[in-house]
C-alpha positions as CSV (number, residue, x, y, z in Angstrom):
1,X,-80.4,-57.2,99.1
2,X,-77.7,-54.9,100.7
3,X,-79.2,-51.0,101.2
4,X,-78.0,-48.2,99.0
5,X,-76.5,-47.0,101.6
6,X,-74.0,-50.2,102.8
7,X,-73.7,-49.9,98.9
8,X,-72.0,-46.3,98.8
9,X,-70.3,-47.1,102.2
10,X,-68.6,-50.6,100.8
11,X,-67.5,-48.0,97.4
12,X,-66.4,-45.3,99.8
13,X,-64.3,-47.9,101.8
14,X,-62.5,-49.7,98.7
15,X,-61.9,-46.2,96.8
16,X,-60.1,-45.4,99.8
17,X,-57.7,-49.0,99.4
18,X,-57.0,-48.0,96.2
19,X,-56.6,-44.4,97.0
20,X,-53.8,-45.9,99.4
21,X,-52.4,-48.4,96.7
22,X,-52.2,-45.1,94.2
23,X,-50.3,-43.6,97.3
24,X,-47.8,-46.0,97.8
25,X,-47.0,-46.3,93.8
26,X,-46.6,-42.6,93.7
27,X,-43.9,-42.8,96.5
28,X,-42.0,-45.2,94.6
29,X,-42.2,-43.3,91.6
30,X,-41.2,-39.7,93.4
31,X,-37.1,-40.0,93.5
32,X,-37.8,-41.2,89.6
33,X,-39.2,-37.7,88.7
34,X,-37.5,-35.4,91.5
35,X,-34.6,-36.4,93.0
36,X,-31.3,-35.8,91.3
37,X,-29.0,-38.0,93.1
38,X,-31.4,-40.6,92.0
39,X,-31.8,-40.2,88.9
40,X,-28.0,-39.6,88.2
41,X,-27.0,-42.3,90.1
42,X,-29.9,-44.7,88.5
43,X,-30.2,-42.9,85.0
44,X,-26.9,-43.3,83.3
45,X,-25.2,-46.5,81.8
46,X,-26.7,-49.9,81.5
47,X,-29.1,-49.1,84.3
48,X,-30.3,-45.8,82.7
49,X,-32.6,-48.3,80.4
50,X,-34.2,-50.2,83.2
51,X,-34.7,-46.7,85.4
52,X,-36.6,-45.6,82.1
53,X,-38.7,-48.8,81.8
54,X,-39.5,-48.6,85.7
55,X,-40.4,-44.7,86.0
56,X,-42.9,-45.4,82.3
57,X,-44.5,-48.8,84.2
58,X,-45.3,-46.6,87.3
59,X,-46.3,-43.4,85.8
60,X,-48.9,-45.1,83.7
61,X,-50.0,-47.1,86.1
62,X,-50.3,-43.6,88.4
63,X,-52.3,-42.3,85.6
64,X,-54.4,-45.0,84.7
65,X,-55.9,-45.2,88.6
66,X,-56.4,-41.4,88.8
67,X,-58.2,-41.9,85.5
68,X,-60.7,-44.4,87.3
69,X,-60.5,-43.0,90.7
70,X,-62.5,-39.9,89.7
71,X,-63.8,-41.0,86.2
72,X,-65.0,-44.7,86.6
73,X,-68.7,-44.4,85.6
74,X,-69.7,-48.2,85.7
75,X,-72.1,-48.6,88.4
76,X,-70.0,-51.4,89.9
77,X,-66.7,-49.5,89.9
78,X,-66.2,-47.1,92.8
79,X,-65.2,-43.7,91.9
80,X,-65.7,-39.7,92.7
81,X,-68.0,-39.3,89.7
82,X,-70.2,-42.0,91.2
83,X,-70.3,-41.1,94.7
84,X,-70.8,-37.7,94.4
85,X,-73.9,-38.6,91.7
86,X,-75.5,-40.8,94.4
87,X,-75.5,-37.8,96.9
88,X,-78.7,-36.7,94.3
89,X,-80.7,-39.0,96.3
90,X,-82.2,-37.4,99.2
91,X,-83.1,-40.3,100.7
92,X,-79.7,-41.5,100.7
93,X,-78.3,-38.2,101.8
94,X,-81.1,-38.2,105.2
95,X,-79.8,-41.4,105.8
96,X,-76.0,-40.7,105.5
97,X,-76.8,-37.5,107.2
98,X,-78.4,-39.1,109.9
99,X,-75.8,-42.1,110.5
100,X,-73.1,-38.7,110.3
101,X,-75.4,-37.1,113.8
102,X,-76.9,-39.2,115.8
103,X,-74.4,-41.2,117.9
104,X,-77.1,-42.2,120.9
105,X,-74.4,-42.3,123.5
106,X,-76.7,-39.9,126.2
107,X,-77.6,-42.5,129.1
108,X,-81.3,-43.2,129.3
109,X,-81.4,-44.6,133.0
110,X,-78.6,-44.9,135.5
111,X,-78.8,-41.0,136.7
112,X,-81.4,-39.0,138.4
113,X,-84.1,-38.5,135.6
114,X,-83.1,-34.5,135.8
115,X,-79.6,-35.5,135.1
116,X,-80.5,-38.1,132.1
117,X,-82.8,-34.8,130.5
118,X,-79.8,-32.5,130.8
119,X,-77.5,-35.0,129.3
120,X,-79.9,-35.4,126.8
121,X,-80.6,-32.6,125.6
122,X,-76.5,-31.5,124.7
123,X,-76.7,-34.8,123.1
124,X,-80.2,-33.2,121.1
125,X,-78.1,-29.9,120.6
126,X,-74.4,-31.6,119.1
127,X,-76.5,-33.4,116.8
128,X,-78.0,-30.7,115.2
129,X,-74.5,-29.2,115.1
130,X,-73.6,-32.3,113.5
131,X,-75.9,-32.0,110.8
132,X,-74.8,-28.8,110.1
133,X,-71.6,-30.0,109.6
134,X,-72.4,-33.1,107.5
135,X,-74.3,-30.5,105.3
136,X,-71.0,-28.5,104.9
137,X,-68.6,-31.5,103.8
138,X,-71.4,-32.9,101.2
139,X,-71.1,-29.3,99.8
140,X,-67.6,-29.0,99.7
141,X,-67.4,-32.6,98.3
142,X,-69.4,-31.9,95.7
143,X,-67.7,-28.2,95.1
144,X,-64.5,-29.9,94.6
145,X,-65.0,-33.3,93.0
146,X,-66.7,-30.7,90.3
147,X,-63.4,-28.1,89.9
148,X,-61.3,-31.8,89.9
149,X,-63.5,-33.3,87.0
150,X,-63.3,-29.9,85.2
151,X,-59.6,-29.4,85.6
152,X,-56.9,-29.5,82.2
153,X,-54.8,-32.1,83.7
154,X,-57.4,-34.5,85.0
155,X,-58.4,-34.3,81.2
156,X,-55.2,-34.6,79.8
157,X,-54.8,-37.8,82.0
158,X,-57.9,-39.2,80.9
159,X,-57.0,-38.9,77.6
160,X,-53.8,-41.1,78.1
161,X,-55.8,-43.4,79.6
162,X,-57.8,-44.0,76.8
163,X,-55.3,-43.4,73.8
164,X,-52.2,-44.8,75.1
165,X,-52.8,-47.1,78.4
166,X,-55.7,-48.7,78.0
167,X,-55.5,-48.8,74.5
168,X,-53.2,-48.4,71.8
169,X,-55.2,-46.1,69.5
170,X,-53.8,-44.4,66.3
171,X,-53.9,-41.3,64.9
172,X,-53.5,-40.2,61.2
173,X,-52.0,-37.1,61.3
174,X,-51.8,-35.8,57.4
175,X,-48.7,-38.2,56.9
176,X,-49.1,-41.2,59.1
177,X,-50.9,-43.1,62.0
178,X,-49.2,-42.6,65.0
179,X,-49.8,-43.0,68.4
180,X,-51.0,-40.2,71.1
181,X,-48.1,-37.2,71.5
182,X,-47.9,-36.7,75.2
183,X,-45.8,-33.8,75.1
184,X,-48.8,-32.2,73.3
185,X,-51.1,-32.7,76.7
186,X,-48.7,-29.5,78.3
187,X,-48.5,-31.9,81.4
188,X,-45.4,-31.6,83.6
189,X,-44.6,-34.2,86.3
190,X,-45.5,-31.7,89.3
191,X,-49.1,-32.0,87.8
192,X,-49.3,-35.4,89.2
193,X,-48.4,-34.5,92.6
194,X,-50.8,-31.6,92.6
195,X,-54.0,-34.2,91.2
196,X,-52.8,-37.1,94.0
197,X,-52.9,-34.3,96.7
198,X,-56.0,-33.2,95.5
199,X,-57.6,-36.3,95.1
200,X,-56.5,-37.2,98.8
201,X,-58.7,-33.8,100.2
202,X,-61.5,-35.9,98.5
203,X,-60.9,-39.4,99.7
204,X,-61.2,-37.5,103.0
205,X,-64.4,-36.2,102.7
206,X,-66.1,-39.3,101.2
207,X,-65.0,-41.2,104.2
208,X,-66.3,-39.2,106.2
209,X,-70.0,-38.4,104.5
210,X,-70.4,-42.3,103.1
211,X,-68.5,-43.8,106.4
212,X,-68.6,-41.4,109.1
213,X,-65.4,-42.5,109.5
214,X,-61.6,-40.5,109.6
215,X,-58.3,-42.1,108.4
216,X,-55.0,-40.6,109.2
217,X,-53.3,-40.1,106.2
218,X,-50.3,-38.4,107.3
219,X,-49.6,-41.5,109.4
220,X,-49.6,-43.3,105.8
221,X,-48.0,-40.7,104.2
222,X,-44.9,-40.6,106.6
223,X,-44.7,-44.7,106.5
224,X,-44.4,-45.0,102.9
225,X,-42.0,-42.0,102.7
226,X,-40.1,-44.5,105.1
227,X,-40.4,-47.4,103.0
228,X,-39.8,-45.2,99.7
229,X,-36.2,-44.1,101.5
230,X,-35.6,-47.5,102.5
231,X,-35.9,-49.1,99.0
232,X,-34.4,-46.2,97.2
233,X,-31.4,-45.6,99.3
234,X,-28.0,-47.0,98.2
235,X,-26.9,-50.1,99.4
236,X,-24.4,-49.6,102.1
């Protein structure tokens, strides 16, 4: 039976894939929303219908995985919500904490035993600093995952997710049943930006407390900006 903690460190690993997956659809999606020359090059005539299909398709489907990137409460789903619950267990946390400070790279024979104690002993003294530090990113984890969950847009989001993505619920609103209004949610386009950036800051720190582990996401960022150009650019 795998550990609680290769449990949290398998979720931390796959909400970072689809962290990445959410990336590169947002890319895609990016001249749809804020680039002018695409949009009036892609927007009018026959093609204007298909640009409107294709910006709707990748918008929800934006939505719909920030929805269950930070929402997802199932116990078999990966999400914020759930990582950031686990961290309740101090067990857990010790363990995390400790996988986080104690590397065990200090030599135990090889040197004069004078030279193995001094060694040692900075290896003692940048664990503790280590600790310290893993105690300050599972705060500020924590800190934030909160003010994300709490935030208007997150909820407006999650609210398209259930009324019009994942489901096609009605409302009777004095005269008739009609679905969910999105321009009464008061999102705007740049509020999807801000929540991916966001959610990004916190991909960041769960690798690092579940995984002890760094990803370079400007790396990814810059390849799929690339690849966004490359597919968006007018045929020579």
């Amino acid at each position: 039976m795998p550990s609680r903690r290769a449990k949290v460190a398998a979720h931390a690993e796959h909400l970072l894939d689809v962290f990445r997956a959410l990336r590169g659809r947002f890319a895609l999606l990016e001249p749809l929303l804020f680039d002018e020359s695409t949009v009036r090059r892609l927007g009018s005539g026959r093609r204007g219908h298909g640009m409107h299909l294709l910006t709707s398709a990748l918008l929800e489907s934006c939505v719909l995985e920030i929805a269950k990137i930070v929402h997802d409460g199932d116990d078999r789903a990966p999400s914020l919500s759930r990582l950031v619950e686990s961290l309740e267990d101090e067990q857990l946390c010790a363990e995390l904490r400790e996988g986080f400070a104690v590397w065990g790279i200090a030599p135990t024979t090889g040197h004069e035993p004078d030279v193995i104690a001094f060694i040692q002993a900075g290896e003692r003294a940048e664990e503790e600093q280590r600790r310290v530090q893993f105690g300050e990113l599972m705060a500020t984890l924590r800190s934030r995952c909160g003010d994300l969950q709490g935030s208007a847009a997150i909820a407006s989001f999650r609210t398209m997710r259930d009324q019009l993505i994942a489901h096609n619920q009605l409302s009777f609103d004095g005269t008739i049943y009609q679905p969910l209004d999105v321009t009464t949610l008061g999102l705007k386009f740049g509020d999807l930006r801000v929540a991916i950036e966001e959610i990004e800051e916190l991909i960041n720190l769960v690798t690092l407390v579940f995984r002890n582990a760094a990803f370079d996401f400007l790396r990814m960022r810059q390849q799929l900006a690339a690849d966004r150009d490359a597919f968006w650019s007018p045929a020579p």
